[in-house]
Phi, psi and omega in degrees: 000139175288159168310322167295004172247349180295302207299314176286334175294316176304304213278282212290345133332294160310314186287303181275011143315303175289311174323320170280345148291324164293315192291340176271344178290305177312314162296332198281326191243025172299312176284016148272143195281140199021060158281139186240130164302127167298143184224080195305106194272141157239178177203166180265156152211139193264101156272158221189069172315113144295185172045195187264145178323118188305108164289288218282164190258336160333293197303333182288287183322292159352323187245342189286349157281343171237344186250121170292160183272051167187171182261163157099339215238110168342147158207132156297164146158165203269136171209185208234120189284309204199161178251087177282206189218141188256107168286017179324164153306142175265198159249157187280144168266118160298130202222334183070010190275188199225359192238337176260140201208131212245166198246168101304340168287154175268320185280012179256161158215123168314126170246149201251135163252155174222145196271033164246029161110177169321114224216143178231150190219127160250071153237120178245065159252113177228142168268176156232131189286225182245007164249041145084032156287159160269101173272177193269175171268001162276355163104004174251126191319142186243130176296155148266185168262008189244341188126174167291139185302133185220105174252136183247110198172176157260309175280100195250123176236151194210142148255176185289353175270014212047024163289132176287154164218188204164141194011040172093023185211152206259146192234350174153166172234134195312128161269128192192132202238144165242160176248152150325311186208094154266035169249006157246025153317133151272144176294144174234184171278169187031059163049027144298122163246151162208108217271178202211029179199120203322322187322311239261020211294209211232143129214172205305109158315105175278328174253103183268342171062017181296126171245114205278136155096019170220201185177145186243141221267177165278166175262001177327116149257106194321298189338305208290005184250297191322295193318306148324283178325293181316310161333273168331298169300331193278291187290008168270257252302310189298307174311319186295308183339299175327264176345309202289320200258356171296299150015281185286321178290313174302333179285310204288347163279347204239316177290348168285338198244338152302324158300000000 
């Protein structure tokens, strides 16, 4: 086999590496709240090596994601443009607690301080510390439109607009925010975002749609990622075959021609 079926056969190895690192991520966090699934994008690429052939192992790494290892010779092959995030909807879970609060708009996020900053979330499993902020279940103060919530009461109530109220007196109203573009969120860790471009800033959601006494599930479908996983895995074996029988085709040339 020539090196471009070699080379596309490699790149395609890689691709469905990363993919099976997104479907374990995903499987990993099917019961967390409000995990938005990873989603791998793929692209063609026409690569074209100038010059002479990568010697040095600098050069070769440098190169091993976009460049084949050798010169002169065109190659197609596939790779992962980008890992994106699948914003479905999760389903809401009823929980019945009065401190947990689920968004039905799909574009708003509960915003957060953390201590690398302002942070967006859609898990509203929220608490009271002890000195009665509204924390996050990782222990991080949850904004208001006023600053962070600080509720004092027994009774506790939310309306669909996000006003907080506690024994009949209004204590803030929540903050929750939508982006221009939320698929250039950055992903974070605990159902985190943030964004990562002037473009991309926060503003206020006027239609919150909040909902108390819930919580929204991850969008994980479990089936549809086994499914993925089988897929993938089924399409490596078939790439090692490939490789294996290329392989065999390159030894059986080169002892024809030592003869």
């Amino acid at each position: 086999m020539n090196p471009q079926g070699i080379y596309s056969l490699v790149s395609q190895g890689h691709v469905l590496q990363r993919q099976m690192e997104a479907v374990s991520n995903n499987l990993a966090n099917a019961d967390t709240t409000g995990y938005k699934g990873d989603q791998a994008a793929f692209e063609t690429v026409f690569a074209r090596t100038m010059g002479i052939a990568s010697e040095s192992d600098e050069e070769r790494f440098a190169h091993s994601e976009h460049l084949p290892p050798y010169s002169g010779i065109g190659t197609h092959y596939v790779t992962v443009g980008d890992m994106g995030k699948n914003f479905a909807e999760g389903r809401l879970v009823r929980t019945g607690n009065d401190l947990d609060f689920a968004l039905a708009n799909p574009a708003g996020f509960f915003s957060v301080n953390t201590p690398q900053g302002e942070r967006f979330t859609r898990a509203g499993t929220f608490r009271l510390s002890k000195d009665n902020q509204l924390i996050s279940a990782e222990g991080y103060t949850v904004n208001g439109k006023e600053g962070p919530l600080k509720i004092v009461g027994q009774n506790v109530q939310a309306s669909e607009d996000g006003t907080i109220i506690a024994d009949g007196r209004r204590v803030g109203g929540m903050k929750v925010v939508a982006f221009p573009f939320p698929e250039r969120l950055q992903k974070l860790g605990n159902s985190l975002f943030a964004p990562v471009d002037a473009e991309n800033q926060p503003r206020i959601l006027e239609d919150v749609q909040m909902v108390q006494g819930s919580i929204e599930s991850s969008n994980v479908e479990v089936v549809k990622e086994m499914v993925r996983m089988i897929e993938a895995n089924r399409a490596y074996t078939q790439m090692q075959k490939a490789l294996r029988a290329a392989d065999d085709m390159n030894r059986g040339a080169i002892s024809l021609a030592q003869v």
